[in-house]
N, C-alpha and C positions, 0 to 999 in steps of 0.2 A: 111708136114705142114710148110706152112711158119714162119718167125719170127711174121709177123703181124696175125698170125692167135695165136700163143703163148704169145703175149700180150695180145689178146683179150680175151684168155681163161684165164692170171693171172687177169685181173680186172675183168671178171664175178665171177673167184671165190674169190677174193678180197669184191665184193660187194657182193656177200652172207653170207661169214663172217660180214660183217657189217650187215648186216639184222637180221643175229643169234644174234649176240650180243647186237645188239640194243634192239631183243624182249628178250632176256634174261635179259637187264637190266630193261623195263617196267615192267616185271614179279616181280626182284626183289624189285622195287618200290613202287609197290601195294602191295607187304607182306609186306613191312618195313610201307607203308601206313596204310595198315587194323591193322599189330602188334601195331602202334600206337595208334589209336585209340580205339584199345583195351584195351590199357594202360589206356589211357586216362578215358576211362568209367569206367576201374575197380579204376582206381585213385580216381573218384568221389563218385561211389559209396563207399570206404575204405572210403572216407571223411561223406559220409551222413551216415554211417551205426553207427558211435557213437551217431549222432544226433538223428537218428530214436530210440535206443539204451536209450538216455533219454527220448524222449518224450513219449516211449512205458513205461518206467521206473517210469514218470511223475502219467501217465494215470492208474498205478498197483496202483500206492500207492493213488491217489486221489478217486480209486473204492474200494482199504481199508480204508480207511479214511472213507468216505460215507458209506459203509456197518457195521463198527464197529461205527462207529456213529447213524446208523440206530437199531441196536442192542441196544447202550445203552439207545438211545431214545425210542426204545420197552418192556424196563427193567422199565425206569422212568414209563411208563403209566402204566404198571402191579401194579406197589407196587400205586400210585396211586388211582387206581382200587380199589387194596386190602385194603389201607388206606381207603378210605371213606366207603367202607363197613366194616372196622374196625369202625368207627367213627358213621354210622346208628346202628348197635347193639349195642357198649358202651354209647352211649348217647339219643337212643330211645329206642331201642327195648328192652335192657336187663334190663335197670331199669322199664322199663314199666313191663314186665313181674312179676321182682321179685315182684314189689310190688301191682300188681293183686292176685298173688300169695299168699300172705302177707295177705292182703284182705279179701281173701278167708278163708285163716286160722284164722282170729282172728274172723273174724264171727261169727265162732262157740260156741263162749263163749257169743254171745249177746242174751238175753232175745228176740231178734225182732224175732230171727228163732226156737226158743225151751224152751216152758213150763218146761221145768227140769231144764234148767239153770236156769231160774230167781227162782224157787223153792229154788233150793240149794244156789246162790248167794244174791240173792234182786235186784232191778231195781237199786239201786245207781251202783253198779257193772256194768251195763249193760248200763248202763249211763255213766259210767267214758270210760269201751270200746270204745262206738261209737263215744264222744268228743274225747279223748285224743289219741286213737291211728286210727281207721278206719277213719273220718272225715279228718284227718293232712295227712294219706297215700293219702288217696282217691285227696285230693289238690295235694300233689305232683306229681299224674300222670297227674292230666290237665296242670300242670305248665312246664313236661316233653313234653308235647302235644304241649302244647303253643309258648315252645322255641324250638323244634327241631322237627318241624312239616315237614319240607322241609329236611328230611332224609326220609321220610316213603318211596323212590324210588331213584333208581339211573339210570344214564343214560343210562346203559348198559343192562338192562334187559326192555323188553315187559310184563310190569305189569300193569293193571288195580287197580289205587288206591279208586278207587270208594266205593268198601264194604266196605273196611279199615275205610275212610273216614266217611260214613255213621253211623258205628258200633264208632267210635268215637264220632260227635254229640251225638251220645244215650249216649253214656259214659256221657257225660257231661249235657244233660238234665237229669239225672237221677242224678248227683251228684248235682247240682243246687238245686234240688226239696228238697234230702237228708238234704242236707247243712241248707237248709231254714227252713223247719220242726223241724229241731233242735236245731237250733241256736234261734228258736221262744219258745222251751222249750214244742215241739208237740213231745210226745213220743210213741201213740198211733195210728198214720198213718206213713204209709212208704210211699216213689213217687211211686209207682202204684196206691195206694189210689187216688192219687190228680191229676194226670196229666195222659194223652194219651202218650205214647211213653215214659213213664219216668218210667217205670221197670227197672228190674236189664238187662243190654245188655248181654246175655248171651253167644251172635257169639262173641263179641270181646277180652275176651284172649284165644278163637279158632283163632280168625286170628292174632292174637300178636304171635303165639307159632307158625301157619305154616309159616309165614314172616321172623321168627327167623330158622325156616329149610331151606328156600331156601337159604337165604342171608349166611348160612354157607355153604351149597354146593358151591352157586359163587364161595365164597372166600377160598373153596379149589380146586376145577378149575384153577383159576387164579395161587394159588400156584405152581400148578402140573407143569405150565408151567414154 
């Protein structure tokens, strides 16, 4: 082999070493390349992950906030609820009752219903009855009627005020007729004598007393909750 055949063989292998090292250095280039931008993204995301961090932080506590605010806002309308149907029976229903009730019981002592009382007492007795206590009760129920008429139903129930209503009017055309017979010093007709529809109403502390049943079931319902 000649000398020129021994150069030519040190620079081919000269130039393949350069070729090795050359691709072993794009090799190393592209890792330290890809290693970086690996960095890089994980740098960003290390950066957004506090951010995400609060506004996920943001968004817990603004769906507690609304949910416990929803809650107490669910709490106000129950008591609510329960107050104004405390408010229908304290100031309609249950004085109307008692003093149907009332009514009913002192009647008994009036000559208008029983020859044995006015026997044993005399018409002045039965006379001081219907003035001084029946006539003053009997106004107190319409005057009940009168101011807390707009109880007899509340928003939350599917009621028909209509009988109520009707069984009402009676009430009070009968206590009209009552009233006037009396106060004229007519102690010998009662309002069925004189008037159509002016009997004793006999449905209305029937429907005073089951008004009074529903309205406490509601308002233990709503309790329960």
């Amino acid at each position: 082999m000649s000398l020129e055949d021994d150069r030519f063989s040190l620079e081919r292998l000269r130039y393949d070493f350069e070729q090795v090292k050359f691709s072993k250095s794009e090799e190393r280039e592209e890792r330290l390349f890809k290693a970086n931008q690996s960095s890089r993204r994980w740098s960003q995301i290390a950066t957004f992950i506090p951010i995400l961090a609060i506004i996920i932080g943001l968004f817990g506590n603004i769906y507690l906030e609304s949910k416990k605010q929803f809650n107490v806002n669910a709490a106000i309308q129950l008591k609510l609820k329960r107050d104004f149907i405390d408010k229908q029976l304290s100031e309609f229903y249950y004085p109307v009752k008692m003093r149907l009730e009332k009514d009913t019981a002192v009647w008994q002592l009036s000559d208008r219903l029983s020859m044995q009382n006015r026997r044993k007492t005399g018409d002045e007795f039965s006379k001081y009855i219907e003035k001084s206590v029946i006539l003053p009760n009997q106004e107190e129920i319409i005057m009940i009627i009168s101011k807390s008429f707009g109880l007899i139903k509340n928003a939350d129930e599917k009621y028909d005020p209509k009988p109520l209503s009707e069984s009402i009017n009676h009430y009070q055309r009968h206590f009209a007729a009552y009233k006037t017979l009396r106060m004229l010093n007519i102690w010998d007709l009662n309002p069925i004598d004189v008037c159509q529809g002016c009997e004793w109403p006999d449905l209305f502390p029937k429907l005073i007393s089951e008004r009074i049943a529903v309205l406490e079931q509601q308002r233990e319902a709503l309790s329960e909750k």
